[in-house]
C-alpha positions in Angstrom: -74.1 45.5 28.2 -70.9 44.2 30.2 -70.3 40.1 30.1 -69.4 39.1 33.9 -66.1 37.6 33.9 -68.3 34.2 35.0 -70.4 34.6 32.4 -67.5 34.6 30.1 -66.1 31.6 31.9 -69.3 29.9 30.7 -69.1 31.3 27.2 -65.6 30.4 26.6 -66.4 26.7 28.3 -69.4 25.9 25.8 -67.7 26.9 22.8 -64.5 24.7 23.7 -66.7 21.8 25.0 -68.3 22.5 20.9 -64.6 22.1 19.3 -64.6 19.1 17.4 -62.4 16.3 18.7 -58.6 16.1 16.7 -58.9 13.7 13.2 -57.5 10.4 13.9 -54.6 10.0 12.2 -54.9 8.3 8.6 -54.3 4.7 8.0 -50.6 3.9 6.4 -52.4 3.0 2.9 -53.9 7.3 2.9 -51.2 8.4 3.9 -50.3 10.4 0.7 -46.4 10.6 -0.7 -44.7 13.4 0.9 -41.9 13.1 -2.0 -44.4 13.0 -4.9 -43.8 16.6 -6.3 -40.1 16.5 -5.7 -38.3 16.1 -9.5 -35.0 16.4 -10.5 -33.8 20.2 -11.1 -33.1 21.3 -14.7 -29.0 21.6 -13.3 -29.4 17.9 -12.5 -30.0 17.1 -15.9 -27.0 17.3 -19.0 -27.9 20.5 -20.8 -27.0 20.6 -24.5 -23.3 21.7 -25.2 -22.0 21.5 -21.4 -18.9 19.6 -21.4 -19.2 16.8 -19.4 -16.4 16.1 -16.2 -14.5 13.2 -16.4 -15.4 10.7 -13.2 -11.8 8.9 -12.4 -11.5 5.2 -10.3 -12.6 3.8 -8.5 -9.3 4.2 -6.2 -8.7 2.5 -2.5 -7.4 4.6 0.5 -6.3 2.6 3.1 -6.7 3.7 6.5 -4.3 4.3 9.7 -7.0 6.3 11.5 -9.0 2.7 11.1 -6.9 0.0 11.0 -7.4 -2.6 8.7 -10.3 -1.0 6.7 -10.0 1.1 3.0 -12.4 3.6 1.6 -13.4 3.6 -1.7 -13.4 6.8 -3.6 -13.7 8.4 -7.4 -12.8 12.2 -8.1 -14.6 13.8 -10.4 -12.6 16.7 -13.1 -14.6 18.6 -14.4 -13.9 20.4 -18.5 -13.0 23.5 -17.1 -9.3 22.3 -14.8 -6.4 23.7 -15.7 -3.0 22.0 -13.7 -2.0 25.2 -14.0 -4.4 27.0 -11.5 -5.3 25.5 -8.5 -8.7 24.3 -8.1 -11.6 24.4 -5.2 -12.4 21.1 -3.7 -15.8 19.8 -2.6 -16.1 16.1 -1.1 -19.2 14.1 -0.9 -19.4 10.9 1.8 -21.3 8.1 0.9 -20.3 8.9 -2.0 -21.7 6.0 -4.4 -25.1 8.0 -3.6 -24.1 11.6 -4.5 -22.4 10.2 -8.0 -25.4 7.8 -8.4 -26.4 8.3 -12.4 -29.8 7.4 -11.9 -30.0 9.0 -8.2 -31.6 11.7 -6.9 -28.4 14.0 -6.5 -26.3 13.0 -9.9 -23.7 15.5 -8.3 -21.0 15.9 -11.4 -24.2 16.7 -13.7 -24.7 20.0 -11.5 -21.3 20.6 -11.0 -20.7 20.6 -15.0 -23.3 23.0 -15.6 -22.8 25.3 -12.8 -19.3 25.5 -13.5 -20.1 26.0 -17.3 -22.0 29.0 -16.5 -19.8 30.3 -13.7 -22.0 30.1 -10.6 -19.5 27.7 -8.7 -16.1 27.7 -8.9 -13.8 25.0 -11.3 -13.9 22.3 -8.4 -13.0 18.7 -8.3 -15.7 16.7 -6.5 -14.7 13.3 -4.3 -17.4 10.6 -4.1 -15.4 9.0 -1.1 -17.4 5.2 0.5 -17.5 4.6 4.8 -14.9 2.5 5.3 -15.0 -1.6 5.3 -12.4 -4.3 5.3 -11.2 -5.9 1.6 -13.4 -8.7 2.9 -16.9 -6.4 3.4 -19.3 -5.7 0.5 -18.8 -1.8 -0.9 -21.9 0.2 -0.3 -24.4 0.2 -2.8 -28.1 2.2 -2.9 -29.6 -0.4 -1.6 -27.4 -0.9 1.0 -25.5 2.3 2.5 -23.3 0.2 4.6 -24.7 0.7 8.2 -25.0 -3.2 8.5 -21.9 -4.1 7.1 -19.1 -1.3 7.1 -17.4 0.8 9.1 -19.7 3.8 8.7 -21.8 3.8 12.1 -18.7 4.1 13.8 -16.8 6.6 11.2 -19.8 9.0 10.7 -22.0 8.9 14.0 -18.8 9.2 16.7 -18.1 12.9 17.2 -14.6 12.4 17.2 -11.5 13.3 15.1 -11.1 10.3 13.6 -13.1 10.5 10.0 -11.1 13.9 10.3 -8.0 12.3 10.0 -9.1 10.1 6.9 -10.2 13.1 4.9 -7.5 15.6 6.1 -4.4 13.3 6.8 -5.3 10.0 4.2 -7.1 11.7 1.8 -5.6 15.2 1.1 -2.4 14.0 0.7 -2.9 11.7 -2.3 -5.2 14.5 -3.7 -2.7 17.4 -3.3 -0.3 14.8 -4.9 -2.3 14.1 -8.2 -4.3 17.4 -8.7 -3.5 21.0 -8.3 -6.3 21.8 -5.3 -6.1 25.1 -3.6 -5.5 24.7 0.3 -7.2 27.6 1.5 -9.9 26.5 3.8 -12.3 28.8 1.8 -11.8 26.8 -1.0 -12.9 23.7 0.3 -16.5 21.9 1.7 -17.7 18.7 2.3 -21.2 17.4 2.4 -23.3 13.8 3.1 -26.6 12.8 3.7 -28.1 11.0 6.9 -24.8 9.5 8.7 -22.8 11.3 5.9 -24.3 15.0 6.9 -23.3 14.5 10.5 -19.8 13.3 9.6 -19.5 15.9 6.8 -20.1 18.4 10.1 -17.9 16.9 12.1 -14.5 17.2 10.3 -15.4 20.9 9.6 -15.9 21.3 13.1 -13.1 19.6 13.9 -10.7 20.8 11.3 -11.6 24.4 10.8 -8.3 25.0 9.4 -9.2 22.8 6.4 -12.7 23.3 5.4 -14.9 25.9 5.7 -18.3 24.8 3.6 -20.7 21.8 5.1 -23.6 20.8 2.7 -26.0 18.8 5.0 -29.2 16.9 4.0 -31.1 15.0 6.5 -28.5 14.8 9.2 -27.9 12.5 11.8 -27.8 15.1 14.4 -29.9 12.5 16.8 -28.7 10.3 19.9 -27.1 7.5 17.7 -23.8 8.3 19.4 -24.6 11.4 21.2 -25.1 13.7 18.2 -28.1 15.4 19.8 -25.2 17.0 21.7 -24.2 19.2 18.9 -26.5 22.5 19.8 -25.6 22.2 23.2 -21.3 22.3 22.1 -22.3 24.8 19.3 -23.3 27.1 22.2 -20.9 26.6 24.5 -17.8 26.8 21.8 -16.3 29.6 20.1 -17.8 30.3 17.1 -15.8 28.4 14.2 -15.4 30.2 10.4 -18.1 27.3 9.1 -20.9 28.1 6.5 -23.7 25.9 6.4 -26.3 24.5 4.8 -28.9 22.4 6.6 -31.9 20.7 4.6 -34.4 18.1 6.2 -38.1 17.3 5.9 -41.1 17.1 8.3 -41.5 13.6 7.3 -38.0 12.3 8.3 -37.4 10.0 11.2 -39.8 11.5 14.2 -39.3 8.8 16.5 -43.2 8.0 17.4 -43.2 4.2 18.1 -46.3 2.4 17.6 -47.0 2.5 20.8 -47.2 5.7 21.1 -43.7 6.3 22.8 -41.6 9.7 21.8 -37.8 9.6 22.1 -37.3 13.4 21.4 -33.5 12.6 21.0 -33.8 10.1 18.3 -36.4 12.5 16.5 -34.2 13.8 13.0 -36.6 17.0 12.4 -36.3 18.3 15.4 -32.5 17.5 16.2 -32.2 19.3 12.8 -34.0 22.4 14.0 -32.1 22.3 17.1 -29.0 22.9 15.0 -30.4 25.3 13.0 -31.6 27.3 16.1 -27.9 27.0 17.6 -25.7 28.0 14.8 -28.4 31.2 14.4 -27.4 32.1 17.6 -23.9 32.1 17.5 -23.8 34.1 14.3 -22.6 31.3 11.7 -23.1 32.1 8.3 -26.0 29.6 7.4 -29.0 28.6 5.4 -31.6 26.5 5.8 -34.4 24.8 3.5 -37.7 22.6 5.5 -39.5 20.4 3.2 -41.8 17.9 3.3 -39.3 15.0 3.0 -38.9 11.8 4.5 -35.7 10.2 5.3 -34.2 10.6 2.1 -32.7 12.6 -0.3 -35.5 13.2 -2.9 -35.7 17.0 -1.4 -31.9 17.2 -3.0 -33.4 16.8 -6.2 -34.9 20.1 -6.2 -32.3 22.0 -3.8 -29.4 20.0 -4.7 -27.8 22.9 -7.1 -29.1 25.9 -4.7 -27.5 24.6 -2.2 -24.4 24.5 -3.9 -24.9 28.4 -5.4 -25.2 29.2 -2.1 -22.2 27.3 -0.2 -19.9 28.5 -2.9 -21.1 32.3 -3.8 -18.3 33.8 -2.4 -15.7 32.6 -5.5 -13.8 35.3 -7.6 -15.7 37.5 -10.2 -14.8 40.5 -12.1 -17.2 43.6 -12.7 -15.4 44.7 -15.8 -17.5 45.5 -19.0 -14.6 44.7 -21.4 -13.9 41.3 -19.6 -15.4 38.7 -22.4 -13.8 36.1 -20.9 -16.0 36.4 -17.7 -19.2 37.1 -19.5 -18.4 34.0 -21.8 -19.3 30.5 -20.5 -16.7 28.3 -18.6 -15.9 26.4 -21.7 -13.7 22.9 -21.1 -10.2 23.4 -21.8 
């Protein structure tokens, strides 16, 4: 028997008006931890007989790009350098949370024992602090700086300012005291939050220098017009960047309590935004959604794969006979 289209405008009208309303959403005290199952990775961890890198400074840089403020910085060598050969370079802003011992990253622990097995390159690592004034407190874990430093203004503005820190400040006393590689292949920089749009910005703006961007949780939100990014990505020619993007459905989503939605302040989606930009013009990236909040407790879990991944490219030989490259990295 055929249904008459009105009888099937009844039949699809009854079972709608029978769909159950939409669960209220669950007071703060239910709401369960998003970040509960997120542990630290084994390669976060010291592993029996890897040497252990040797974390150098604190040092101060001071700054002409911002007058009258210094960044704080340590490098990290790892077992493996040898003056002799020039090294791959990987920098880290807010860097007193990537090097954090007890943190949720514990950056020179994966780098030892990646570098011990040879699945990243010999690198030294710079934990590098937003700037402040000798009279401003340093950042701590606590306290990241965004009330009392420089680093809204250095890591938010889409300018070429942080740029010239990292590539005309900072390089310079590096290259000086270490023998770095300056292929632009050979270097990336990464940050969290404020630290992951910065990292992105002195890539973008200094293609010439650095090629890999680590980003967790990134900023890419209207706190000084970094919701633009997609729309420059587009309308730029495409840049010789790898990227890796990582932020949760939990992070910053802009709801207010009452009820507002400022899609340009909302972190996921800015994130997927970028994601859905650099796909289209071809850049060579990965991407990794969690469950995270605004944070870095995801990192503790992709921290290393993201850092197999940004640096997969480095030199490896095929030969049979070749026990060095079958052997660990051992320290020199």
């Amino acid at each position: 028997m055929k249904t008459t289209l009105a009888a099937s405008a009844l039949l699809a009208a009854a079972a709608f008006s029978q769909t159950p309303p939409a669960a209220a959403p669950p007071a703060q005290s239910q709401v369960p931890n998003m970040e509960l199952y997120y542990k630290l990775a084994p390669d976060a961890l010291p592993q029996d007989g890897v040497p252990k890198g040797q974390i150098k400074g604190p040092f101060t840089l001071p700054s002409q790009a911002y007058p009258g403020t210094q960044h704080t910085y340590w490098i990290y060598v790892p077992a493996q350098y040898n003056p002799a050969t020039p090294a791959n370079l990987m920098i880290y802003n807010d860097g007193q949370a990537f090097m954090a011992p007890e943190g949720d990253i514990r950056a020179q622990v994966v780098m030892d024992n990646l570098i011990y097995r040879r699945e990243i390159p010999v690198m030294i690592g710079v934990f590098i602090n937003p700037g402040r004034r000798p009279d401003q407190p340093e950042p701590t874990p606590s306290n990241w700086g965004d009330r009392d430093t420089n680093r809204p203004t250095e890591y938010n503005t889409l300018d070429d300012k942080y740029a010239r820190v990292i590539v005309d400040e900072l390089l310079p006393v590096l290259y000086k005291d270490y023998n770095l590689s300056k292929d632009r292949e050979r270097h990336g920089i990464g940050g969290s939050s404020s630290g992951a749009i910065a990292a992105f910005t002195v890539a973008w703006q200094r293609p010439d220098q650095f090629s890999k961007v680590l980003s967790n949780v990134g900023s890419f939100t209207n706190i000084r017009g970094g919701n633009k990014y997609p729309d420059i990505i587009r309308a730029s020619e495409k840049k010789p960047l790898r990227v890796f993007l990582v932020d949760g459905r939990n992070d910053n989503r802009a709801l207010a309590a009452d009820g507002k939605y400022d899609q340009d302040r909302d972190w996921f989606y800015q994130n997927v935004r970028m994601q859905q930009a650099l796909t289209e013009k071809g850049y060579d990236l990965n991407y990794s959604w969690g469950i995270q909040r605004h944070g870095q407790k995801m990192l503790q879990t992709v921290f290393p794969e993201m850092m197999r991944w940004l640096w997969r490219d480095h030199g490896v030989s095929t030969d049979p006979h070749d026990t060095v490259e079958r052997s660990f990295n051992g320290a020199r």
